[in-house]
N, C-alpha and C positions, 0 to 999 in steps of 0.2 A: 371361274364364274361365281359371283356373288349368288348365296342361298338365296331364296324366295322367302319373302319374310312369314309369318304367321296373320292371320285375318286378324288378327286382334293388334298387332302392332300396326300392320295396314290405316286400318282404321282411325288409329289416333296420330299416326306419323307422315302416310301419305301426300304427297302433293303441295306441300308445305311452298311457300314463298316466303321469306321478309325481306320486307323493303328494309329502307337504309337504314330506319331508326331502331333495328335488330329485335323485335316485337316476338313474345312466345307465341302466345295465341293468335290464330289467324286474323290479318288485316280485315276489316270490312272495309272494299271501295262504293262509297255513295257517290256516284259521279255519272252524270250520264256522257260526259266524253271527257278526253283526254288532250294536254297542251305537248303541240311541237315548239321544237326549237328554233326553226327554220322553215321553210317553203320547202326545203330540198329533202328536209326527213318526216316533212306530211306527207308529201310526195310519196317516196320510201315505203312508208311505213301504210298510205292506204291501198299500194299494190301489196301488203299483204308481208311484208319482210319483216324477220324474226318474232319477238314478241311484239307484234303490230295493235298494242293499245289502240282504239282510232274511238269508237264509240259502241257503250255499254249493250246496245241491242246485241251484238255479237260478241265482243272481245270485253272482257272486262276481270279484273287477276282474281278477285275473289269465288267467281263463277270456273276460271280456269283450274283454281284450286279443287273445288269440289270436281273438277269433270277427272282430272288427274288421279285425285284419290280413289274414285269409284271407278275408273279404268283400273286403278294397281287391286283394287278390290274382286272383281270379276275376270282378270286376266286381259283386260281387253287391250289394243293398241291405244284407241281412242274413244273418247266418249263425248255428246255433243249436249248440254243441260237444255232443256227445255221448260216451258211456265206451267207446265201440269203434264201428268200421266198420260191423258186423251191425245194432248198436243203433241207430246212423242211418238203416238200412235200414228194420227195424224202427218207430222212430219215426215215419218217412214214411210207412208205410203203415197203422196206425193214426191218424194224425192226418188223415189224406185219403180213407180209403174206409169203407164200413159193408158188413156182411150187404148180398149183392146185388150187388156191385159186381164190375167184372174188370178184369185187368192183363195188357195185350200183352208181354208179356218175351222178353227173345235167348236163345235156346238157347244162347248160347255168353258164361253167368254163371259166378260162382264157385257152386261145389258148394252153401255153406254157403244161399246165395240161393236155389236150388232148393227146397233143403230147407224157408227159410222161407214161400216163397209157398206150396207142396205141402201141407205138412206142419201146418203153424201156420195160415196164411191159411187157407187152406182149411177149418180146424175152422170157423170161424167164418163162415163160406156167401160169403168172398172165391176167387172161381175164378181160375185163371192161365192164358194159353196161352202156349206156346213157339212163337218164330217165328224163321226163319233172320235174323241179325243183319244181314246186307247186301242183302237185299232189304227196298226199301220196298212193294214191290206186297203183298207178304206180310204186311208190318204191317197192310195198308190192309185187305187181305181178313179178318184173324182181328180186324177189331173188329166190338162189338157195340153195341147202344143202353146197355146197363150199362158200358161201358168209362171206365174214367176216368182209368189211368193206362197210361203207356208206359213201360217199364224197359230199361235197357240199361250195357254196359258198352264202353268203346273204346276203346282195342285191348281186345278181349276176352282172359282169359283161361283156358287158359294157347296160343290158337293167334293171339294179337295179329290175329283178325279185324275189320277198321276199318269202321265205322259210319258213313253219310253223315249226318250227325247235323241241319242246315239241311231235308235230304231230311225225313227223320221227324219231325223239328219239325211241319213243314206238313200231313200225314198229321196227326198227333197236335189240331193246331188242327182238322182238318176233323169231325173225330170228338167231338170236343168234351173233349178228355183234356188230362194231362199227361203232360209229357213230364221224364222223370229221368234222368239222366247219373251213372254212375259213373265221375268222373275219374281213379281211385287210379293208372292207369299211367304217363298223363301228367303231372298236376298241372298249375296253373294257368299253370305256365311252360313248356308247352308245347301245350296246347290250352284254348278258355275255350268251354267248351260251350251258357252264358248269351246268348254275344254271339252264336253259331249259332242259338240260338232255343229253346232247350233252357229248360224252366221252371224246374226243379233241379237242384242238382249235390250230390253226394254224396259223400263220403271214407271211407277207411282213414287216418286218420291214423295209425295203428300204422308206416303204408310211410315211402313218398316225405318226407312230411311233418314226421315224424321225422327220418327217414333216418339215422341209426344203431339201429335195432333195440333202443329203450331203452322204451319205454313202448307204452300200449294208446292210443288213441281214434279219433273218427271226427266228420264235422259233415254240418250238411243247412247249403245256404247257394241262393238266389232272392231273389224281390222281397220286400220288408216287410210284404206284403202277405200274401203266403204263409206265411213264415215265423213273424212275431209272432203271428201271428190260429190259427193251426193247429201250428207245431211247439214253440211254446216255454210252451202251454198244457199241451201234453200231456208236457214234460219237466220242469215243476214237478209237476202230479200224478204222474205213473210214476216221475218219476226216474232215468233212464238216462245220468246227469250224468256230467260230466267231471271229475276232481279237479284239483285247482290246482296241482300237482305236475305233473302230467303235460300239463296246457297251457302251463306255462314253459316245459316240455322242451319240447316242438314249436316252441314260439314260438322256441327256439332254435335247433331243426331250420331253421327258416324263414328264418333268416339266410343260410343258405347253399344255401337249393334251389336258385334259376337255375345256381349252379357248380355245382352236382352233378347235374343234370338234364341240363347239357350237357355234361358230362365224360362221364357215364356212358353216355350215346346214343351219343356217337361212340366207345366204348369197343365197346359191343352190334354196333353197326356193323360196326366191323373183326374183331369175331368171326365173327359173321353169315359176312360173305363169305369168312374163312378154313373157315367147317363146310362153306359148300357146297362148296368142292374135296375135301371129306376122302371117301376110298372108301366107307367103313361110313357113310356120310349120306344118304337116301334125300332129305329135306328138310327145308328151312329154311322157320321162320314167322318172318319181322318185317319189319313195317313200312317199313324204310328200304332194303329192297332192290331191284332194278326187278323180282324174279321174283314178287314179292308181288301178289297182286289184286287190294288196291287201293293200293298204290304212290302212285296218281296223286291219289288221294282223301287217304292220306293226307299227301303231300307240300303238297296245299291246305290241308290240316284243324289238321296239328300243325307245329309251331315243327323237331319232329326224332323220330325212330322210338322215341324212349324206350329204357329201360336192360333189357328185359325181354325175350326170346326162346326159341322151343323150336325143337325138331327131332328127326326121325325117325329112329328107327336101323333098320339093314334086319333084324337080326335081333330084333326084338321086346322084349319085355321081359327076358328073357334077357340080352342085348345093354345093355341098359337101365341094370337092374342092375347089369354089369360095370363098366361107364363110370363110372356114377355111384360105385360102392366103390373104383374106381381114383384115385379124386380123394385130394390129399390139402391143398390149398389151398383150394379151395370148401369150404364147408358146408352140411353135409345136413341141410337141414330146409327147412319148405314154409313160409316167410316171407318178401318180399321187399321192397323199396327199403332195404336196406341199404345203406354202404358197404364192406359185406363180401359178394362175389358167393357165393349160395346157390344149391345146383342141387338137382332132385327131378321123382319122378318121379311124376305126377300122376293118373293109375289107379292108383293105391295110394294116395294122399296126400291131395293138395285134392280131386278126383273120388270117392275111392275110396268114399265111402257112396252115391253113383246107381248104379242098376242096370248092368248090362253094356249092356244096351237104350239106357241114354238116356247112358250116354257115347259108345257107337259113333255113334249120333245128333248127338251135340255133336262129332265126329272126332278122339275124346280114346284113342287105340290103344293097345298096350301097349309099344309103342315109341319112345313120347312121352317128349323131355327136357324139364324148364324150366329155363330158367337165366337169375338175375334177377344181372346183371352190378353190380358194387360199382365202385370204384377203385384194387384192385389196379393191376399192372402187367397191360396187354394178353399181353405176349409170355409173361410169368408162367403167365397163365390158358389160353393156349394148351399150354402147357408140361405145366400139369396134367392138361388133356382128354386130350392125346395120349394116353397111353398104354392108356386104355382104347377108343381108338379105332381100336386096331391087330387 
């Protein structure tokens, strides 16, 4: 049996096709459909036989590329690309539950998720409950005999709450659910939520997976089982498709994640522990610090704390605000796995359409920074915070 290669070979070698003209660098197909030969192999080919080229909304080799490489990346069987993060989310939970059904989720999701289980799910008789992200007892209690899916995200954001993810798998089997994982913080090269027990995994590939802040998409990736049978029926009908454009760009994101997954964590790192000595820091969230909660969970869980951090300032948003307008090397906007460190302020931004109620709930304050660290220089980025943190 052939060794398992390393993530970083992954990454640059994975899922490769060349057409005939023997090309190193991946193909980009611009095409929105594809020429048969015959009547008798459109035929063929639109029941769905072998590599069934038919038309880009579904089938298209450059998209197939990336879905392959990020399946060899995460372990998965199969993965299905979709046109953004939400859309994957979206995706998944039309193609897995009906009227009737209900979804255990972490109080401690991105905003947009809230809004779609609440908001959208809901019209259509899918109930959600919110349960604290690090209690498994809590999962266990808010299921129901309707329950079919578990949602989560780990590190959450934006307070990089860590998930025992093996724990809630088990919960999630007992109940007779699945279990879904949004990887977007760590990515596949640093935690593989599959091989913990997790049925699906989920992306932004807009973040990490790009990682220069160029393009939108997002993927569901599980068993074949899963995935063929249920996601990629219902992304030929809707069409929440990825364009071929923008799975080269990831796919060329993808070359260099392991190096920037690990640059940037220990970049996050040595911020981390330089905010908690600074006076105006009430505290620090992330993952690779020992003052963290679950520290020790995540030290088992992930490869490294990830690129991605917040903290508190004592004077509230006020304070908030200052810091963050004092910057003049980060950039202000609520996007992150760039290699350009973003910072913002997340009651106003990614939170700011949940009520006052269910952010203080999620311990989303008005003194809450994010700051998704790039590859600047460390002392650089230190250089820029200071001054609003005087």
């Amino acid at each position: 049996m052939e060794k398992r290669r390393d993530i970083a070979t992954l990454g640059v070698r994975a899922g490769q096709r060349r057409s005939e003209f023997g090309e190193h660098s991946e193909a980009l197909f611009l095409t929105s459909s594809f020429v048969f030969g015959s009547a008798a192999e459109a035929e063929a080919k639109f029941r769905g036989g072998g590599d069934a080229w038919v038309y880009s909304r579904y089938t298209n080799p450059t998209v197939a590329m990336l879905q392959d490489r990020l399946a060899a990346l995460e372990g998965a069987e199969a993965c299905v690309a979709t046109a953004s993060g939400m859309s994957a989310i979206l995706a998944t939970a039309m193609s897995l539950l009906k009227s009737g059904d209900h979804i255990v989720c972490s109080a401690s999701v991105f905003g947009a998720t809230v809004q779609l289980f609440n908001n959208y799910l809901g019209r259509f008789g899918v109930q959600t409950t919110f349960v604290p992200p690090t209690s498994a007892e809590a999962w266990e209690k808010a299921c129901r005999p309707a329950t079919k899916l578990f949602f989560l995200e780990t590190p959450s954001n934006p307070l990089t709450e860590v998930s025992d993810i093996a724990a809630l798998a088990s919960v999630a089997r007992k109940a007779g659910a699945l279990l879904c994982v949004d990887n977007v913080f760590c990515t596949p090269a640093l935690q593989r939520p599959l091989a913990l027990g997790a049925d699906l995994v989920v992306h932004s590939a807009t973040k990490h997976l790009d990682g220069q802040g160029r393009v939108m998409g997002g993927a569901v990736l599980g068993s074949a089982k899963l995935v063929n049978d249920n996601l990629v029926p219902f992304l030929r009908t809707a069409g929440p498709s990825l364009s071929p454009f923008n799975a080269w760009v990831i796919l060329k994101g993808l070359e260099t994640l392991d190096l920037r997954m690990r640059a940037q964590s220990a970049a996050a790192l040595e911020l981390a522990r330089w905010l908690e000595s600074q006076p105006a820091v009430a505290r620090v969230h992330y993952p690779g610090l020992e003052s963290h909660p679950q520290h020790a969970l995540a030290a088992r869980q992930q490869k490294a704390g990830g690129a991605v951090l917040s903290f508190e300032l004592k004077g509230g948003r006020e304070a908030a605000w200052r810091l963050i307008d004092a910057t003049r090397l980060a950039s202000i906007t609520a996007n992150l796995g760039d290699v350009k460190t973003t910072i913002t302020h997340p009651a106003s931004t990614t939170h700011g359409r949940l009520s006052p109620e269910a952010r203080a709930a999620a311990g989303i304050g008005d003194g809450l920074v994010r700051l998704a660290v790039g590859l600047e220089s460390v002392e650089d980025l230190k250089a820029d915070l200071l001054p609003g943190l005087g």
